[in-house]
N, C-alpha and C positions, 0 to 999 in steps of 0.2 A: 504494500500500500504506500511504504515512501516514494517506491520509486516514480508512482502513480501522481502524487503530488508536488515532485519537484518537478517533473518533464509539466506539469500546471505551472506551476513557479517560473518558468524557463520562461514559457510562452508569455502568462503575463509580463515579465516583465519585457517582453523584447519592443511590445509596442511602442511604448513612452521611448526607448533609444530609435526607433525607426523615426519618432514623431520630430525629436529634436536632429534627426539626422536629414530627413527628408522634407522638411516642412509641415505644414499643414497640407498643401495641396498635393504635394509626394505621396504624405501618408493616406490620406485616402485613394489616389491611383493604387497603391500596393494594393489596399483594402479591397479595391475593386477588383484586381488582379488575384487576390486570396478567394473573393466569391464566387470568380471565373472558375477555377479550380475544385471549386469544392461543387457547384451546383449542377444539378442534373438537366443533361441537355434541351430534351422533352418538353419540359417545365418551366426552365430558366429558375427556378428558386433551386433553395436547400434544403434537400429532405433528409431522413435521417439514414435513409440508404446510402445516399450519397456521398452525405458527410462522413458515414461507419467507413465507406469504400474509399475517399479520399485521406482521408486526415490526415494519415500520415506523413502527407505533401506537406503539410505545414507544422507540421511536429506536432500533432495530438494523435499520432497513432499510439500511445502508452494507456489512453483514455478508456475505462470501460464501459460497454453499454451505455450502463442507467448515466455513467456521467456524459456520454454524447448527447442523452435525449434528456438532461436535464439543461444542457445547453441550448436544445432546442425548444422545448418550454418557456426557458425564458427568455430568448431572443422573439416567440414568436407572439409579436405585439398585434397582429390582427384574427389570431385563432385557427388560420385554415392549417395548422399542422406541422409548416413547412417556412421558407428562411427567404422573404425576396432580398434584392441585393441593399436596401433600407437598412432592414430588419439586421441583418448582418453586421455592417460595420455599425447602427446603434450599440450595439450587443459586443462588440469586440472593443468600443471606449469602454460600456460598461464594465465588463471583466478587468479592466487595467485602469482602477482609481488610480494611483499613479498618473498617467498621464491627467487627467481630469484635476488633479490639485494642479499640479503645473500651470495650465493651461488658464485656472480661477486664479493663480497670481500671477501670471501674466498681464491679466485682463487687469487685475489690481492696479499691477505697478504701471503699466500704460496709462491707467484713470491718473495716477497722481504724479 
């Protein structure tokens, strides 16, 4: 089970260094590029076939089941099941607070 939660560990934290490495508007090209990969052709969104079948591309093949489809529970902000590319990078700030504090002191020290 650690090793289950540090390849978590891993992942969050890689965002916040993508974010400051690539910008804002980098980081979400990647993101896009991360949903590209993960989403099932057919559909254009992220199901949880999909993502079981990808992950690995992005380093969450260590990930079990219930923890793919608790991923996709919470990312899926409009109930049909499944991950449009929205839904996705909402869901991939959210997993990496980290990035999200940065980003509110930025805003901060900008204001003043």
């Amino acid at each position: 089970m650690g090793a289950e939660k540090g390849s978590s560990v891993q992942f969050l934290d890689f965002l916040p260094l993508m974010a400051r490495k690539l910008g804002v508007e980098g980081l979400m090209q990647e993101l896009c590029k991360g949903f590209q990969l993960l989403m099932e052709p057919s559909t254009g969104k992220i199901t949880f076939q999909s993502l079981k079948r990808n992950a690995s591309r992005l380093g969450l093949g260590e990930l079990r089941d219930d923890e793919l489809l608790e991923m996709m529970r919470e990312g899926d902000l409009d109930g049909d099941g499944a991950l449009d590319q929205m839904e996705f990078c909402i869901l991939m700030v959210r997993l990496s607070p980290e990035l999200m504090e940065e980003e509110a002191h930025r805003a901060f020290d900008s204001e003043h």
